[in-house]
C-alpha positions in Angstrom: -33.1 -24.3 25.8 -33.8 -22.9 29.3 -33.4 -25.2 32.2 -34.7 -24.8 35.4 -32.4 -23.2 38.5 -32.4 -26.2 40.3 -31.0 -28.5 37.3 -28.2 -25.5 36.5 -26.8 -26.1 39.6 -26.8 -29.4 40.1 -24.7 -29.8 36.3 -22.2 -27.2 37.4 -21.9 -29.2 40.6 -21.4 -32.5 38.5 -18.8 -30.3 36.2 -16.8 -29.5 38.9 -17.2 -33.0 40.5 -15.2 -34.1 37.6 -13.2 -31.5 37.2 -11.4 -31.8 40.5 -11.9 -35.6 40.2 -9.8 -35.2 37.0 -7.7 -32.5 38.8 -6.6 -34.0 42.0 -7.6 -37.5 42.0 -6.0 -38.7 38.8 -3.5 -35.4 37.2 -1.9 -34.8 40.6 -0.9 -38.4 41.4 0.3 -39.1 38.5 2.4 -36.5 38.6 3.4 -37.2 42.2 4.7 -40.2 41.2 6.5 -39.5 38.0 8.7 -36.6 39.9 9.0 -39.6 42.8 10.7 -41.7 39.7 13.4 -39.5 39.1 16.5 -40.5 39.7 17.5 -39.5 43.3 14.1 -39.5 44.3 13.3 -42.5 43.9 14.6 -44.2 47.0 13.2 -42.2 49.2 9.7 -42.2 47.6 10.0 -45.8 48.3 10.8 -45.2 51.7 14.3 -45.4 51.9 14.2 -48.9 52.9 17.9 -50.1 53.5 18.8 -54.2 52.3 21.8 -56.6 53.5 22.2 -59.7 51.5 19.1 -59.3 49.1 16.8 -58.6 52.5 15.3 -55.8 53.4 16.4 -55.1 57.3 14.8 -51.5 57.4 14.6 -47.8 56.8 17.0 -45.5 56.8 14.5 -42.7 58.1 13.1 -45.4 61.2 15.1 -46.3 63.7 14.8 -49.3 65.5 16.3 -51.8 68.2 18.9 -53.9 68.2 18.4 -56.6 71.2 17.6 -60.0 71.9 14.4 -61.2 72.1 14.4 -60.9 75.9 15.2 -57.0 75.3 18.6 -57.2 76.3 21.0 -54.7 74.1 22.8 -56.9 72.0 27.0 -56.0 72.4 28.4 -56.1 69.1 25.5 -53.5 67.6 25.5 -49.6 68.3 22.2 -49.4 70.5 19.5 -46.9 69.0 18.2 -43.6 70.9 14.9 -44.9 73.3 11.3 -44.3 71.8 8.3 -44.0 73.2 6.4 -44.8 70.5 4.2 -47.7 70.9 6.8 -50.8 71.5 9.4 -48.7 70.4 10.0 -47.1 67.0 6.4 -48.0 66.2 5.4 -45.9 63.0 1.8 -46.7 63.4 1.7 -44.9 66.9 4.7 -42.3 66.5 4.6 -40.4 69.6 6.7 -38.7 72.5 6.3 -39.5 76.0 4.5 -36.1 76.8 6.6 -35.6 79.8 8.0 -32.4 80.9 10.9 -30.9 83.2 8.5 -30.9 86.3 7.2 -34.7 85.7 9.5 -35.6 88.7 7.6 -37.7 90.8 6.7 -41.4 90.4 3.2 -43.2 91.1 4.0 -46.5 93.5 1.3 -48.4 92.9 -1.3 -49.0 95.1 -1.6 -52.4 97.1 -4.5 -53.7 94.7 -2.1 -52.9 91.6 0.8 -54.6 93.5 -0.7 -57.6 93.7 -1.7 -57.4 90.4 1.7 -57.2 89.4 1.6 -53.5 88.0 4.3 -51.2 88.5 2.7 -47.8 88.6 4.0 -45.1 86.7 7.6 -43.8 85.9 8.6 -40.2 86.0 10.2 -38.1 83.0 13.1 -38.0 85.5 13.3 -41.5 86.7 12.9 -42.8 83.4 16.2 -40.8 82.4 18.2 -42.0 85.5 17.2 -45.9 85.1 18.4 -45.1 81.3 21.4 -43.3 82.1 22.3 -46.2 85.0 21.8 -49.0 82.2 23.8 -47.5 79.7 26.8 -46.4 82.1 26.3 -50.4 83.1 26.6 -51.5 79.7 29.0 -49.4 78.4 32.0 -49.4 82.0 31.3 -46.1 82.2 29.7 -44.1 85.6 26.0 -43.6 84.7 25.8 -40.6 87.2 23.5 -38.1 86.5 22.1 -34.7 88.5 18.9 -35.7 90.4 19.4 -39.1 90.4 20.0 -41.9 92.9 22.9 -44.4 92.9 20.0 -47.3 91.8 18.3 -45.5 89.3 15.4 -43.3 90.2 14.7 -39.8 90.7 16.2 -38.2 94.0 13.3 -36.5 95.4 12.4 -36.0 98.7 8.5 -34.6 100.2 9.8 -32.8 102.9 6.9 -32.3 105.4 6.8 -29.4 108.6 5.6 -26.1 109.2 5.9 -23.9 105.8 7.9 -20.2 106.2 6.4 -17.7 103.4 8.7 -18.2 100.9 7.4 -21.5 101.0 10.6 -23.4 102.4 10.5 -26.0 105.2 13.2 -24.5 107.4 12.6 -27.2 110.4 11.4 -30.7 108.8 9.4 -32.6 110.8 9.5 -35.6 108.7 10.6 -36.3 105.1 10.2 -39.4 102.3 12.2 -40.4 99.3 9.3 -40.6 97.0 10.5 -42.5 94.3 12.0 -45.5 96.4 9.6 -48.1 97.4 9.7 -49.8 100.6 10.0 -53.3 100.2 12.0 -52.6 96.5 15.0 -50.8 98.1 16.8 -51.0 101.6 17.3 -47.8 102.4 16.7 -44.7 100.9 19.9 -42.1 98.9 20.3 -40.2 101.7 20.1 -41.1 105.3 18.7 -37.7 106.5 18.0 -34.5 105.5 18.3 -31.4 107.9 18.8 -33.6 110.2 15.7 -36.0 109.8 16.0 -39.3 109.1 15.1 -40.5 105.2 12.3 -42.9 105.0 10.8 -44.9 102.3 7.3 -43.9 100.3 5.0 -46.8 100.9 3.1 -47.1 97.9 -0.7 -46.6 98.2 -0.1 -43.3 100.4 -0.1 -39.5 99.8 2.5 -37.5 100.4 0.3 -34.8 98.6 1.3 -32.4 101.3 4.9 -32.0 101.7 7.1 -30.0 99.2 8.6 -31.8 96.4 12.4 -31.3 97.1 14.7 -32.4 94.5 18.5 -33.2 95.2 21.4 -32.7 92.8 23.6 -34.7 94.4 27.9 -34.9 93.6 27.1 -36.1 89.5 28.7 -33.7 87.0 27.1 -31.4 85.4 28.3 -33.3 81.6 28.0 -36.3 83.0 29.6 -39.5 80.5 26.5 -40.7 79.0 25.0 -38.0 76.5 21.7 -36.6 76.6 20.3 -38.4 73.7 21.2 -41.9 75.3 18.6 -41.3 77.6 15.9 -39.8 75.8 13.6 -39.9 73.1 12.5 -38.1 70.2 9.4 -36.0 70.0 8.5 -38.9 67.1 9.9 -42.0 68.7 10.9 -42.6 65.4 14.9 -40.9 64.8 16.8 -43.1 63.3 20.3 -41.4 64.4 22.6 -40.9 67.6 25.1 -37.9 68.6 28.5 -38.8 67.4 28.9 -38.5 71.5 26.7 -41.3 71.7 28.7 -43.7 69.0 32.0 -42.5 70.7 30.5 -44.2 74.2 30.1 -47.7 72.3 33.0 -47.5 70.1 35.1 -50.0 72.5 32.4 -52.3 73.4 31.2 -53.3 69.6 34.7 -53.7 68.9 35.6 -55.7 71.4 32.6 -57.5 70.6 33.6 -58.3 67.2 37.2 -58.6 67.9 38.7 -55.6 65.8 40.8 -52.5 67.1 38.5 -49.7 68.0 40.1 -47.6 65.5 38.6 -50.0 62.7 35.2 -48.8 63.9 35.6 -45.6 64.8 36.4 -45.3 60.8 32.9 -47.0 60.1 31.1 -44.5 62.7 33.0 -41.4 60.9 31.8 -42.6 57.3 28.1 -43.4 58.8 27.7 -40.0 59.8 25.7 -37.2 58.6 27.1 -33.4 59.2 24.6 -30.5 59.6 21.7 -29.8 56.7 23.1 -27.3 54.1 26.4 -27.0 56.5 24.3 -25.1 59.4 21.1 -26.7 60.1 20.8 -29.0 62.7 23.3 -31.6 64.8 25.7 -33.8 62.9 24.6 -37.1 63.8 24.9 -41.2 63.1 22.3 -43.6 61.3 22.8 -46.6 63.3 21.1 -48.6 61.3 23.2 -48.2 58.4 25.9 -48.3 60.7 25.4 -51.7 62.4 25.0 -53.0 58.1 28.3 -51.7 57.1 29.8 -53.9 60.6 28.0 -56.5 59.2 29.2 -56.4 56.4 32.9 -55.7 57.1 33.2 -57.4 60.5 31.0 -59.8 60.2 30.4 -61.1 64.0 32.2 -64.5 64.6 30.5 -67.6 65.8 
């Protein structure tokens, strides 16, 4: 029996329908899920969640924080890299800051967002000096970094005079630390520059026209709080620190907990992963895991 064009194709539409519906909606999941069952496998199919006591406290593959409710870090934990995602190791809204090298300069906010209460916007570089001042705070060590002020912002000036062709300002005429408000800080990280007095930026005003001028400053070039202390992943999401990182809290969770800092340095040697396949990658620390096996072995007193 012949049937019309129009009804061929539509069956061999339908047989494919269920062909593929067979294929890939029922065959291929299945399957998924019985290789996810092997042995091995099957933790981290689940999500490698991570339990202490019978709870579940988290995953090993999502970091998160450990602070009080008022976000203060809380001593006798390892603290967690920062993330920008979301709240802070948000899954749902895994994302980077989207910052780059040149994000330098701060936006004061304007006098209708002061009142408000808003705060403006933070620079790439001023969130990494507030970052690096808090840990060096936390930790007793100088939190010192190139480019940044003694309080915690980015040291850039807008230096404003006559241009040269190489686009310098040879003979400033007057020049404003951009990312210290008047009425926040006294005075600004420098008291001149060529020979002109610092002032303050006042926030609502443009300083569109002078040239962006950053200043090193005396900080070391390695300066005592790593890299990865003060910022985040491209996910928001790592779930590890440098070993450099654990070395800076070593003596402040154990003194925390009251044990030598040798006993935890032992913990933050058997917490930590060396490079994928002996080459690949950074050998690093999952502080979550971590912070469970001081739990568990120092338990925190009081």
């Amino acid at each position: 029996m012949s049937y019309p064009t129009w009804v061929r194709q539509h069956l061999a539409a339908l047989r494919a329908l269920l062909v593929l519906t067979a294929v890939c909606g029922v065959a291929y999941p299945l399957a998924v899920f019985a290789v996810a069952q092997v042995p091995g496998l099957q933790s981290r199919a689940g999500g490698s969640t991570v339990t202490l006591r019978g709870r579940t406290v988290g995953s090993a593959l999502i970091g998160q924080s450990f602070t009080g409710k008022d976000g203060t870090p809380l001593k006798w934990y390892f603290q967690s890299r920062p993330s920008e995602a979301g709240d802070g190791y948000d899954p749902t809204s895994t994302a980077a800051s989207n910052l780059g090298p040149e994000d330098i300069v701060d936006t004061l906010p304007g006098p209708e967002a002061a009142t408000a209460g808003e705060s403006g916007r933070r620079s790439l570089l001023t969130r990494v000096c507030s970052r690096s001042r808090a840990v060096g705070d936390l930790e007793g060590v100088s939190g010192a970094r190139p480019f940044c002020t003694p309080g915690g912002v980015g040291a850039v000036l807008a230096v404003f005079g006559r241009r040269t062709v190489d686009g310098t300002v040879p003979r400033p005429t007057r020049v404003v630390s951009l990312n210290e408000e008047q009425g926040v800080v006294r005075t600004p990280f420098i008291a001149a520059y060529k020979g002109v007095p610092v002032r303050l930026a006042r926030s609502g005003e443009d300083y569109a026209d002078g040239l962006v001028v950053p200043v090193r400053g005396g900080a070391p070039a390695d300066p005592p709080v790593p890299a990865d202390a003060v910022t985040a992943s491209g996910s928001g999401l790592d779930p590890h620190i440098s070993p450099a990182y654990a070395a800076l809290q070593n003596a402040r969770v154990a003194r925390a907990r009251g044990v030598a800092p040798g006993q935890v340095r032992r913990l933050v040697e058997d917490s930590a992963d060396g490079r994928d396949l002996g080459f690949m990658g950074e050998p690093r620390v999952n502080v979550l895991r971590l912070n469970i096996a001081l739990d568990r072995r120092y338990p925190v007193r009081g």
